[in-house]
N, CA, C and O atoms as a GROMACS GRO file, in nm:
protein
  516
    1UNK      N    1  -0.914   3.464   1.904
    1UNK     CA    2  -0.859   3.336   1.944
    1UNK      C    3  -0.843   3.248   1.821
    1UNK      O    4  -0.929   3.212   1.740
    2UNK      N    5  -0.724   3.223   1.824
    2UNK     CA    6  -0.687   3.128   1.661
    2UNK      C    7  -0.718   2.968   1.708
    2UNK      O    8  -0.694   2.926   1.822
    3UNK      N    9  -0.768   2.894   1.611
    3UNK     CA   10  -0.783   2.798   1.598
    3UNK      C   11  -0.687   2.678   1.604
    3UNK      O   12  -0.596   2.717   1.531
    4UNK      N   13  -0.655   2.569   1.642
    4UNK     CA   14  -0.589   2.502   1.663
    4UNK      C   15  -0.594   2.384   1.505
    4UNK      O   16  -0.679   2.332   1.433
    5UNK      N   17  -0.440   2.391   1.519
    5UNK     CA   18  -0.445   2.311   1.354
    5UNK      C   19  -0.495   2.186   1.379
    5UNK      O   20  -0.576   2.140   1.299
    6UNK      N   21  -0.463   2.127   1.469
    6UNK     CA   22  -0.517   1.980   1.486
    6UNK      C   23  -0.651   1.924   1.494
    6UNK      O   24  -0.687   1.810   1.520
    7UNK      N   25  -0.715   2.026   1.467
    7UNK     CA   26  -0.928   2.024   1.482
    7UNK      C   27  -0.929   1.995   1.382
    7UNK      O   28  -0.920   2.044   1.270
    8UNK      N   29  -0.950   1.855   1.458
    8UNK     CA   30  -1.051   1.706   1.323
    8UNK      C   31  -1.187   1.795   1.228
    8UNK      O   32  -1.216   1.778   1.110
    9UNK      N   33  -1.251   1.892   1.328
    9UNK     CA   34  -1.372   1.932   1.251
    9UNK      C   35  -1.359   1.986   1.137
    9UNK      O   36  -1.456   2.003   1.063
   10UNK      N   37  -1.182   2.037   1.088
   10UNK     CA   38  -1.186   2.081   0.945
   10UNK      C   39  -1.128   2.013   0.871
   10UNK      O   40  -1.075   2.090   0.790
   11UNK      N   41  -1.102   1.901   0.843
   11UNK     CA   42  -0.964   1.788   0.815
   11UNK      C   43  -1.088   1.820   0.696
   11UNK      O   44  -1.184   1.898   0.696
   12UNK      N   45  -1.011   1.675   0.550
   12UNK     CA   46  -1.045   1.636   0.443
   12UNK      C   47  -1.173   1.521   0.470
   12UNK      O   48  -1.182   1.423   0.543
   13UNK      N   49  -1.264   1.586   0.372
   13UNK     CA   50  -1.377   1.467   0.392
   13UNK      C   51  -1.321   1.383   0.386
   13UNK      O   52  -1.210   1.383   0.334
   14UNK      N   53  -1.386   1.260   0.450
   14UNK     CA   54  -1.380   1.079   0.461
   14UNK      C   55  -1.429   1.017   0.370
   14UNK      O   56  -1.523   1.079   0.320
   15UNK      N   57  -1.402   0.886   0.308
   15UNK     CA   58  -1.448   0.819   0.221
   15UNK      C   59  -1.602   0.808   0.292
   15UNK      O   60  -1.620   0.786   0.412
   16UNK      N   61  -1.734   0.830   0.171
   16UNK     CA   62  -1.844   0.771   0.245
   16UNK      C   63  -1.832   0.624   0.327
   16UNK      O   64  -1.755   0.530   0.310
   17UNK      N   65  -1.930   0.646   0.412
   17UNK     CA   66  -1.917   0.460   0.439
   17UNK      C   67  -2.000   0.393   0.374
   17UNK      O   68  -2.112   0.434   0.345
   18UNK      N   69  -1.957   0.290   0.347
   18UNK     CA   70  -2.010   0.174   0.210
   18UNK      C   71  -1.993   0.205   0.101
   18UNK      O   72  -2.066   0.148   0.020
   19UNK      N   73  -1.889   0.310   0.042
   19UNK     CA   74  -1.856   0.271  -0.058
   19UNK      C   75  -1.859   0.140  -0.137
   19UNK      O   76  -1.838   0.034  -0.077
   20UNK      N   77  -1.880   0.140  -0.244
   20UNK     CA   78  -1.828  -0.048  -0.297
   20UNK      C   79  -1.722   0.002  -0.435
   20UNK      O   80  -1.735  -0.065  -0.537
   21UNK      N   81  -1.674   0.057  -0.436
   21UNK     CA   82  -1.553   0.130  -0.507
   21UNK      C   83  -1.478   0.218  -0.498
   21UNK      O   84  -1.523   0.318  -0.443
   22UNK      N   85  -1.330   0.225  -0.547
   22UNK     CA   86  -1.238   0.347  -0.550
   22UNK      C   87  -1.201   0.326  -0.676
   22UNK      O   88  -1.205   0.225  -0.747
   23UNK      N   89  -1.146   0.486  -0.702
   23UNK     CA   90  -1.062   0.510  -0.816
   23UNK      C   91  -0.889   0.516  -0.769
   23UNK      O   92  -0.850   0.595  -0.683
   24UNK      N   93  -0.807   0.431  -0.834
   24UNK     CA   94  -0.687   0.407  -0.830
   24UNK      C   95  -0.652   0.542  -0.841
   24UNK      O   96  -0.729   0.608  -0.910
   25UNK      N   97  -0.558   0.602  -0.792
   25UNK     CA   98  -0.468   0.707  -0.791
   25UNK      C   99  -0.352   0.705  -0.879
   25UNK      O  100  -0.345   0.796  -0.962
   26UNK      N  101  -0.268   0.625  -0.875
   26UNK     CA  102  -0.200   0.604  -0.991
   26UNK      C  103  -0.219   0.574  -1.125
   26UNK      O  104  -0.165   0.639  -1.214
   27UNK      N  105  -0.312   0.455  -1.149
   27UNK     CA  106  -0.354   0.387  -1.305
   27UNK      C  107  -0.479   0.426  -1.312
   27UNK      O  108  -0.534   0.413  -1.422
   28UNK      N  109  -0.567   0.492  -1.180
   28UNK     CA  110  -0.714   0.519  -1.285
   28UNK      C  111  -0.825   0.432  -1.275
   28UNK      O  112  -0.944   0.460  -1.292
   29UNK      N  113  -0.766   0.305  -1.241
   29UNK     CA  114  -0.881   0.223  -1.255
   29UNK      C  115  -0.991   0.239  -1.171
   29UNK      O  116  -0.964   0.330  -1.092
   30UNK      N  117  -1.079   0.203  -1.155
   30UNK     CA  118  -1.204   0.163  -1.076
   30UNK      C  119  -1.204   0.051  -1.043
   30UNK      O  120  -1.213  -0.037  -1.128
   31UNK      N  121  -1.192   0.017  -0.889
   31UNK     CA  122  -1.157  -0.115  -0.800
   31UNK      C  123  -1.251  -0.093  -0.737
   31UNK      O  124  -1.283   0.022  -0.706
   32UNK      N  125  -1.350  -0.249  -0.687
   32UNK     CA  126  -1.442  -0.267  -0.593
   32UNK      C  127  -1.360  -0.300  -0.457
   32UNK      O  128  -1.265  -0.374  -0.432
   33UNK      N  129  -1.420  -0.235  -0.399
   33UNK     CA  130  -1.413  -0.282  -0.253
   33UNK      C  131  -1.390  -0.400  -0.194
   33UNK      O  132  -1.300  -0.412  -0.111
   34UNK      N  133  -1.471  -0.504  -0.230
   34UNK     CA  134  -1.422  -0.634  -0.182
   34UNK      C  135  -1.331  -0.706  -0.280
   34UNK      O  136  -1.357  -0.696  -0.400
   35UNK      N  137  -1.212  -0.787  -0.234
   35UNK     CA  138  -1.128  -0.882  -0.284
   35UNK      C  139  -1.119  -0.995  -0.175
   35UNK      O  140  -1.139  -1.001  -0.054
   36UNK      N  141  -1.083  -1.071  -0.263
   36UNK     CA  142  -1.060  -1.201  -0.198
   36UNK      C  143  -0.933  -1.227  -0.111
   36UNK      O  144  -0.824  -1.212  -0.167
   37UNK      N  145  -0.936  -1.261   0.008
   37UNK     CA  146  -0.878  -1.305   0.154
   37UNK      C  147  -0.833  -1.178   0.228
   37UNK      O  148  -0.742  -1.174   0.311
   38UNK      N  149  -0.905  -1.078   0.190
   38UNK     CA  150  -0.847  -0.946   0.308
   38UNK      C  151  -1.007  -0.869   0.307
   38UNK      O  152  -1.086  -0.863   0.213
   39UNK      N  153  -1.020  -0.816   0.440
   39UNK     CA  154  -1.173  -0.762   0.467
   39UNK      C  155  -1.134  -0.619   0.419
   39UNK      O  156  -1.233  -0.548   0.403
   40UNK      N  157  -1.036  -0.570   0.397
   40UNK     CA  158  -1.045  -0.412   0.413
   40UNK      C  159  -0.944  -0.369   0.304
   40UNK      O  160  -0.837  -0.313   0.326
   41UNK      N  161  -1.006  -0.411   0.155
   41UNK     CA  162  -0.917  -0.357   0.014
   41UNK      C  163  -0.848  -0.244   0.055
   41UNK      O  164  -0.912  -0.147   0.096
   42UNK      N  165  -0.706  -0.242   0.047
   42UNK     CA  166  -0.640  -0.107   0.050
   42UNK      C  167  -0.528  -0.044  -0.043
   42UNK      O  168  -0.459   0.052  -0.010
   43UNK      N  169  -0.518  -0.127  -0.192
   43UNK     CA  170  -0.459  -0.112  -0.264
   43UNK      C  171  -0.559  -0.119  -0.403
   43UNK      O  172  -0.682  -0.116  -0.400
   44UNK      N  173  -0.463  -0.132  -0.536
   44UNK     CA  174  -0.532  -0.176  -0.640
   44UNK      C  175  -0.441  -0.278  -0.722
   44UNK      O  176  -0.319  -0.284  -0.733
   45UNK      N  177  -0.555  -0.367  -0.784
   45UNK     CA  178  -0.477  -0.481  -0.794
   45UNK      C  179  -0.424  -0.512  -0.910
   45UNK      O  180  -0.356  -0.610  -0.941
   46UNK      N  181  -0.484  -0.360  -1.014
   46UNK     CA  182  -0.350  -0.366  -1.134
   46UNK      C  183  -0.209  -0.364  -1.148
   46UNK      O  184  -0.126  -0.417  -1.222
   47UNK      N  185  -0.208  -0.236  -0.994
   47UNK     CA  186  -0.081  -0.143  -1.034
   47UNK      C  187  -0.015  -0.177  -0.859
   47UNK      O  188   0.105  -0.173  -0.828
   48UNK      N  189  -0.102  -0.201  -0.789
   48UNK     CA  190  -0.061  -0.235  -0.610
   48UNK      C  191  -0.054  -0.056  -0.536
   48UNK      O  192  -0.045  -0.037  -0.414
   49UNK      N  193  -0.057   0.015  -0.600
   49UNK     CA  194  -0.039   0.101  -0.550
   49UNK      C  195  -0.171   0.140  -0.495
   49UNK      O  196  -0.281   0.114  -0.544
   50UNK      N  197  -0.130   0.240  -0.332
   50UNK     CA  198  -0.245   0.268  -0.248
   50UNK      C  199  -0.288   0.423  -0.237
   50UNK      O  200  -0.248   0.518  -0.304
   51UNK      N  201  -0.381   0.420  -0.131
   51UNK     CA  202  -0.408   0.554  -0.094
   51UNK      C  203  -0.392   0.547   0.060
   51UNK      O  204  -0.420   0.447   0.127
   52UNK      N  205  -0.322   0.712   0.130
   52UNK     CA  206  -0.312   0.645   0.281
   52UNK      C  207  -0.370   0.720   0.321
   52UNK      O  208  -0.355   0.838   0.350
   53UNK      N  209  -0.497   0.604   0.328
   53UNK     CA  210  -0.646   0.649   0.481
   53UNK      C  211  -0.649   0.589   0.573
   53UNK      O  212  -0.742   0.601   0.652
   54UNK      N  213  -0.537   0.497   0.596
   54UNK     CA  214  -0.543   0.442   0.736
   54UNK      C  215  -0.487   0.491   0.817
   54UNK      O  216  -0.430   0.591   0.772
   55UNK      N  217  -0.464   0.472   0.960
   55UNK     CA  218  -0.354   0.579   1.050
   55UNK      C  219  -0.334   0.492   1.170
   55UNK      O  220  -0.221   0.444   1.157
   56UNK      N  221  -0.363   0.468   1.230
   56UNK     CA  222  -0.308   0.295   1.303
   56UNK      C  223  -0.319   0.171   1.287
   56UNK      O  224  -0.227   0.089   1.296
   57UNK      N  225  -0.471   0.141   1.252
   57UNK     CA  226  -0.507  -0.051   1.251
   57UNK      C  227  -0.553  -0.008   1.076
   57UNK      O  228  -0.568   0.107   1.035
   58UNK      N  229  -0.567  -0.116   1.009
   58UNK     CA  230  -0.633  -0.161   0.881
   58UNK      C  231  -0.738  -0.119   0.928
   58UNK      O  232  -0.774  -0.123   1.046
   59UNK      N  233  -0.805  -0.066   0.814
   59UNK     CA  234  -0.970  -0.021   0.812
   59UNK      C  235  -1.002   0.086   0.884
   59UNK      O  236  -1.113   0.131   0.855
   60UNK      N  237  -0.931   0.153   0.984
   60UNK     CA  238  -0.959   0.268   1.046
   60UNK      C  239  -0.993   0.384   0.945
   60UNK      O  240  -1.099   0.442   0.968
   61UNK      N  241  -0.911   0.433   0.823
   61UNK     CA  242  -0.966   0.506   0.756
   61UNK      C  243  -0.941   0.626   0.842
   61UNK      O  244  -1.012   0.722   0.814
   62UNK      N  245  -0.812   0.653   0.991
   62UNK     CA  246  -0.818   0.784   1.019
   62UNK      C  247  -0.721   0.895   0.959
   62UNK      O  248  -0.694   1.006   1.003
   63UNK      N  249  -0.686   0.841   0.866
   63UNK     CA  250  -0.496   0.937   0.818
   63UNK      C  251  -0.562   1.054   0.780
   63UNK      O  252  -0.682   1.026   0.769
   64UNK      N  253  -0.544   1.161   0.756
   64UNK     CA  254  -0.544   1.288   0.730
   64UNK      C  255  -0.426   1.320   0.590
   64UNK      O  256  -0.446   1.418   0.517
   65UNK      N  257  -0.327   1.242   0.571
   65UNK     CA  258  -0.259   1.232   0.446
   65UNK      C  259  -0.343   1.213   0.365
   65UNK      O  260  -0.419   1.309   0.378
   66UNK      N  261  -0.378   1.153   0.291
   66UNK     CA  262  -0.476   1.097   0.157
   66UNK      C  263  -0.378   1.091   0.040
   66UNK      O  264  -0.420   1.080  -0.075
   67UNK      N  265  -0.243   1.098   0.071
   67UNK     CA  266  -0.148   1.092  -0.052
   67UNK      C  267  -0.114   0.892  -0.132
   67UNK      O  268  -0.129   0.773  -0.103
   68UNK      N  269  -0.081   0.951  -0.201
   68UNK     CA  270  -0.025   0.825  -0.294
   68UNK      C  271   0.056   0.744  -0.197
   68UNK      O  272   0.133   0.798  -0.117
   69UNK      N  273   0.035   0.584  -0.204
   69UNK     CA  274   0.160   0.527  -0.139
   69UNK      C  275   0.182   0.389  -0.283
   69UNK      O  276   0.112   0.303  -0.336
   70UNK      N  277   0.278   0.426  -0.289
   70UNK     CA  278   0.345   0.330  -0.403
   70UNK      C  279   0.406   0.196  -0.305
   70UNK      O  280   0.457   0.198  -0.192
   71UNK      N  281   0.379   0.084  -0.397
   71UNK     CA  282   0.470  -0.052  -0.369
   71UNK      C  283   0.588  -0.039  -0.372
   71UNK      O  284   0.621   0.030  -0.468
   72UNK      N  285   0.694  -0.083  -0.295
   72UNK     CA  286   0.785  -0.072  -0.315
   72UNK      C  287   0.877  -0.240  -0.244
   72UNK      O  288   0.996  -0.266  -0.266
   73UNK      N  289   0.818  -0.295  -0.194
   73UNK     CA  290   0.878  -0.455  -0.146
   73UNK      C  291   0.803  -0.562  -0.118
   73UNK      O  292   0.691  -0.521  -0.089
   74UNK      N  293   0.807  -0.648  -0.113
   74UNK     CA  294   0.706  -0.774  -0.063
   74UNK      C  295   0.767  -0.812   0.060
   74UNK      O  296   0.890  -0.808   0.057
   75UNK      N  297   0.716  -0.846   0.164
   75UNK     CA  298   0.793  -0.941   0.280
   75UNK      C  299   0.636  -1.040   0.280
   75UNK      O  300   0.526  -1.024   0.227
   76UNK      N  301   0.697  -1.145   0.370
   76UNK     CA  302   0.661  -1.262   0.417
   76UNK      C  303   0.627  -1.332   0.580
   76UNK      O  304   0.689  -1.416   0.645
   77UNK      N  305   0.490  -1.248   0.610
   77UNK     CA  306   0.552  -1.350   0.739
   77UNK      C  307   0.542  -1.440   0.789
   77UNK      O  308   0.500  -1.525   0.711
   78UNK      N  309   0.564  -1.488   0.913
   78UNK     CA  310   0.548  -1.623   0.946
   78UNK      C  311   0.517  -1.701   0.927
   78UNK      O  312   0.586  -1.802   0.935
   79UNK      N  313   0.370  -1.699   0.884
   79UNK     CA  314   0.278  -1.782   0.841
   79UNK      C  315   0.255  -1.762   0.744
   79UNK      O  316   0.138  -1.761   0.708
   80UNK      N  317   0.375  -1.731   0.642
   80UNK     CA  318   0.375  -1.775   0.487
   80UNK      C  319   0.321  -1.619   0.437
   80UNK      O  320   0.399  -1.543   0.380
   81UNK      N  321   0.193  -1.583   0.464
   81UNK     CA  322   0.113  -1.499   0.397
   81UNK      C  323   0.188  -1.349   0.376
   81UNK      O  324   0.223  -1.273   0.467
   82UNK      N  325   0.206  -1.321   0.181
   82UNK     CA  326   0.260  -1.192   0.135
   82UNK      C  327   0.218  -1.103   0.214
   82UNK      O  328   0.112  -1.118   0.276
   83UNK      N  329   0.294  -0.994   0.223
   83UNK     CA  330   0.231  -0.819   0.225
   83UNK      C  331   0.285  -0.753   0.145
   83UNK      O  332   0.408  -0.750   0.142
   84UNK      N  333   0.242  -0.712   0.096
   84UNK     CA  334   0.295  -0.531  -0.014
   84UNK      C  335   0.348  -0.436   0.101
   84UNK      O  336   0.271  -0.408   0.194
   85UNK      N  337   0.482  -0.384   0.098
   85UNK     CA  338   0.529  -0.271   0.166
   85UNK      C  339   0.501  -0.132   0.083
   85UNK      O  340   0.557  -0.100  -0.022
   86UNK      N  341   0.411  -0.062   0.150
   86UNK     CA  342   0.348   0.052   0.077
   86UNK      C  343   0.432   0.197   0.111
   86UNK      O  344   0.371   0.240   0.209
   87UNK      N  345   0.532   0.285   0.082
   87UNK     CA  346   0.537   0.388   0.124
   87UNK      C  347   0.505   0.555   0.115
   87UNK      O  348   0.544   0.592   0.004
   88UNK      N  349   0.472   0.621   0.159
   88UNK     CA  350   0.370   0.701   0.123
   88UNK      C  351   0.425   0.821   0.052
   88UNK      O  352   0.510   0.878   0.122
   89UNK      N  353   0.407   0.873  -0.055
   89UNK     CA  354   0.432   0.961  -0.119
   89UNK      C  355   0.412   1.122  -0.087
   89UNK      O  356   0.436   1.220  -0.157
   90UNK      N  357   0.362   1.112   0.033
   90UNK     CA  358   0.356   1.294   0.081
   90UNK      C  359   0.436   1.266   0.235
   90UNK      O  360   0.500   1.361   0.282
   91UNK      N  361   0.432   1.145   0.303
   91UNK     CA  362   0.451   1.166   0.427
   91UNK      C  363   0.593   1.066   0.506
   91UNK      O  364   0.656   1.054   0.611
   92UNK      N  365   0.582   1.013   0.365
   92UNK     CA  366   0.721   0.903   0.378
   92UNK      C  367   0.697   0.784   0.472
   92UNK      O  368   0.793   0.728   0.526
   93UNK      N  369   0.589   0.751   0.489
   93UNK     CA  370   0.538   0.670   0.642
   93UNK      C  371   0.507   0.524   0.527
   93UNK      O  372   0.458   0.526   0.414
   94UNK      N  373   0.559   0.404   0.610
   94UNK     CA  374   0.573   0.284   0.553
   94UNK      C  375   0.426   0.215   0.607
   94UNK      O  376   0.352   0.251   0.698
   95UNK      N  377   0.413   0.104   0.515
   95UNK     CA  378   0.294   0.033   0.583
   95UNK      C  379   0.316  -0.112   0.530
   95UNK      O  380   0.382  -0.126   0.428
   96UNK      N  381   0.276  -0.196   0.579
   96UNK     CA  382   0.248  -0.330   0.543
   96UNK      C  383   0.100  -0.416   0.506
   96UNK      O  384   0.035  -0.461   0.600
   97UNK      N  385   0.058  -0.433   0.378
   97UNK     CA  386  -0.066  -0.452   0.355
   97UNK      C  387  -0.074  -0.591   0.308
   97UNK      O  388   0.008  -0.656   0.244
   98UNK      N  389  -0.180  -0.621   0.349
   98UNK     CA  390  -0.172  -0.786   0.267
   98UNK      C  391  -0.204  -0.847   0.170
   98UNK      O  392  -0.322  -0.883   0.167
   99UNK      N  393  -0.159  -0.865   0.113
   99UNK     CA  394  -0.184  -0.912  -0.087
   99UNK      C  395  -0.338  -0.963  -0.075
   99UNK      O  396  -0.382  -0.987   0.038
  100UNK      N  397  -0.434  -0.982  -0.207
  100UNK     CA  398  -0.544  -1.036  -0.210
  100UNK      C  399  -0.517  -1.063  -0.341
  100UNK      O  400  -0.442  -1.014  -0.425
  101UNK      N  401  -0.643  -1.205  -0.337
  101UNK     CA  402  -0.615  -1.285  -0.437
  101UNK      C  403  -0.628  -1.257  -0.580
  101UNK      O  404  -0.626  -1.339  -0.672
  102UNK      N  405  -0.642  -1.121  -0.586
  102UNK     CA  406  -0.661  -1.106  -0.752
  102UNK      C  407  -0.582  -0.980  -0.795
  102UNK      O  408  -0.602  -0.903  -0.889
  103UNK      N  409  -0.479  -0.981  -0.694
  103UNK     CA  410  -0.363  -0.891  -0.720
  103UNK      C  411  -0.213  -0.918  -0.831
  103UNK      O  412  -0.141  -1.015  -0.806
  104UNK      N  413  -0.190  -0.856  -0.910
  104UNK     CA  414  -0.164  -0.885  -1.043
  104UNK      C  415  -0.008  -0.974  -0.995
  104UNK      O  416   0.070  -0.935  -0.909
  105UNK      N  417   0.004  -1.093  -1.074
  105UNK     CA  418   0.074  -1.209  -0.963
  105UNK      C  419   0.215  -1.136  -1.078
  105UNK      O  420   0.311  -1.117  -1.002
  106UNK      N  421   0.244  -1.105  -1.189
  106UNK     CA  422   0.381  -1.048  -1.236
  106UNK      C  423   0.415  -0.910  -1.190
  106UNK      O  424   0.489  -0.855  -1.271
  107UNK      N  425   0.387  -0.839  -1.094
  107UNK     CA  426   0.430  -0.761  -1.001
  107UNK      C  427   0.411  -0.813  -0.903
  107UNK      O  428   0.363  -0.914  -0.954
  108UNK      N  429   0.406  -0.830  -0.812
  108UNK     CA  430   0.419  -0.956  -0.695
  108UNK      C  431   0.537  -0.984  -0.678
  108UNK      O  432   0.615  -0.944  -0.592
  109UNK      N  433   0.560  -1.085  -0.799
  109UNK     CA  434   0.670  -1.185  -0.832
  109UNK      C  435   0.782  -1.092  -0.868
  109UNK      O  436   0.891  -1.102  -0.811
  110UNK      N  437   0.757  -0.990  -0.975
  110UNK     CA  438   0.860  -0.896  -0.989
  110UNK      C  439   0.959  -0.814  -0.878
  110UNK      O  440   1.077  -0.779  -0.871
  111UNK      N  441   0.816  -0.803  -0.780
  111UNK     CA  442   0.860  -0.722  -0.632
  111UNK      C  443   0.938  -0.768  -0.576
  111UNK      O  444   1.041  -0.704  -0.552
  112UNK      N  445   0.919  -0.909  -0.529
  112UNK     CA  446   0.984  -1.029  -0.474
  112UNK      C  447   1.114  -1.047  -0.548
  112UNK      O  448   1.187  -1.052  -0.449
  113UNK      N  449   1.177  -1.057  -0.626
  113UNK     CA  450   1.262  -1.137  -0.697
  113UNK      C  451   1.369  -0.981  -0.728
  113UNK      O  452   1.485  -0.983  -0.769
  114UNK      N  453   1.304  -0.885  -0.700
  114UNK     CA  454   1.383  -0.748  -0.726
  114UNK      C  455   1.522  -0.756  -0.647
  114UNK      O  456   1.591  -0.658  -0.677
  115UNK      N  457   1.566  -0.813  -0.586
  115UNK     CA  458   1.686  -0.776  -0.507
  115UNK      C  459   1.764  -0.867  -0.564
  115UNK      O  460   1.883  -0.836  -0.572
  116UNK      N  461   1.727  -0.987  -0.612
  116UNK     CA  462   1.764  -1.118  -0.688
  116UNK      C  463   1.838  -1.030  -0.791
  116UNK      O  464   1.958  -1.012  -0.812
  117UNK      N  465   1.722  -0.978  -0.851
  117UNK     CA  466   1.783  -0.921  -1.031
  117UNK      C  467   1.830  -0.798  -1.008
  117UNK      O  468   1.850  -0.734  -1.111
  118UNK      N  469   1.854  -0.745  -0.908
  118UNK     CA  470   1.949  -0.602  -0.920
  118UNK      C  471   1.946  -0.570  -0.764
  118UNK      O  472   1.865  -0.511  -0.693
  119UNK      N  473   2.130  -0.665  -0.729
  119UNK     CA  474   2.166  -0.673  -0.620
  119UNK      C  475   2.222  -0.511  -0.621
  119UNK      O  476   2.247  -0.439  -0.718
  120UNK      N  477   2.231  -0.478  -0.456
  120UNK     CA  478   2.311  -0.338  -0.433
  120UNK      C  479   2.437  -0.358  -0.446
  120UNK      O  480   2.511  -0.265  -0.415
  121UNK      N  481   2.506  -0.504  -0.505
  121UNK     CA  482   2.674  -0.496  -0.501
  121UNK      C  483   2.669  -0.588  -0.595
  121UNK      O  484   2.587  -0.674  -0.629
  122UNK      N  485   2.787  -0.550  -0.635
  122UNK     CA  486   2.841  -0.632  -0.765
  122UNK      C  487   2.866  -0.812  -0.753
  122UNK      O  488   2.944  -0.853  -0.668
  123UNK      N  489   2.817  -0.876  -0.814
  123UNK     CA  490   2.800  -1.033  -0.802
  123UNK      C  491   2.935  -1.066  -0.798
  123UNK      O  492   2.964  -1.154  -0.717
  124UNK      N  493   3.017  -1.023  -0.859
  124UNK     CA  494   3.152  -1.073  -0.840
  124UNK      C  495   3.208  -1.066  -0.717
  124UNK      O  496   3.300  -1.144  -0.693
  125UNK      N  497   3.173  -0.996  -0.640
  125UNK     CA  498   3.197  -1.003  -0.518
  125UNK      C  499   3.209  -1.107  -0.412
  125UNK      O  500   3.291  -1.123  -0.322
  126UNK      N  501   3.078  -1.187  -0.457
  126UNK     CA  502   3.069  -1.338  -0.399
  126UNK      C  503   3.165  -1.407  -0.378
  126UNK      O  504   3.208  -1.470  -0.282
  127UNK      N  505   3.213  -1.376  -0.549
  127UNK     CA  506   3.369  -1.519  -0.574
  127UNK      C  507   3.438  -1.477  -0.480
  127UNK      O  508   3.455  -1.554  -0.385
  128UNK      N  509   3.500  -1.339  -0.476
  128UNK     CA  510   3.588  -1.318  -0.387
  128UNK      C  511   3.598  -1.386  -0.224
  128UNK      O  512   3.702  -1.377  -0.158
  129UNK      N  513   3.469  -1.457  -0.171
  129UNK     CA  514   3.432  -1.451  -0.060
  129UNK      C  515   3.493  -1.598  -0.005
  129UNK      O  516   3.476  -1.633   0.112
   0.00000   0.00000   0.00000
């Protein structure tokens, strides 16, 4: 009798619980766990780029991916407050995370202002309009 692929009992270990650090996947660094105005660090705040252990809510920690998810947009919502649009590098699955306060503010700003400085159509286009 063959085993069923979907048995959680053999998936990829889980981050211990209580960690108080990760190692960045992209840049390397060593990031603590807590940052300022979000309970559940899920990026790093040199480079913004993540790891994807979540799989429905923030902090669940259930994904079975564990691949790279790179920054790739900022949105804004309602109530003012950034998110980093994260998309995942093995599984293509998007996420929305929320900036914390010691997240490097010239990528941020760079993220943000990206469509500004390199529209998908030619500016001359405007005049024409």
């Amino acid at each position: 009798m063959s085993r069923r692929r979907d048995d959680r009992s053999h998936s990829r270990p889980r981050a211990r619980q209580g960690a108080e650090s990760f190692r960045c996947l992209h840049c390397r660094l060593d990031v603590s766990m807590s940052a300022p105005g979000t309970a559940h660090r899920n990026h790093c705040p040199n480079c913004l780029h993540s790891k994807h252990v979540d799989d429905r809510v923030p902090g669940d920690r259930a994904s079975d991916c564990h691949s790279r998810m790179e920054p790739i947009s900022i949105a804004v919502r309602g109530d003012g407050e950034w998110v980093i649009i994260h998309r995942c590098t093995g599984c293509d699955e998007l996420s929305a995370n929320r900036t914390a306060g010691d997240d490097n503010p010239l990528l941020l700003v760079g993220m943000a202002t990206r469509p500004l400085a390199r529209p998908p159509f030619p500016l001359e286009r405007l005049a024409m309009l």
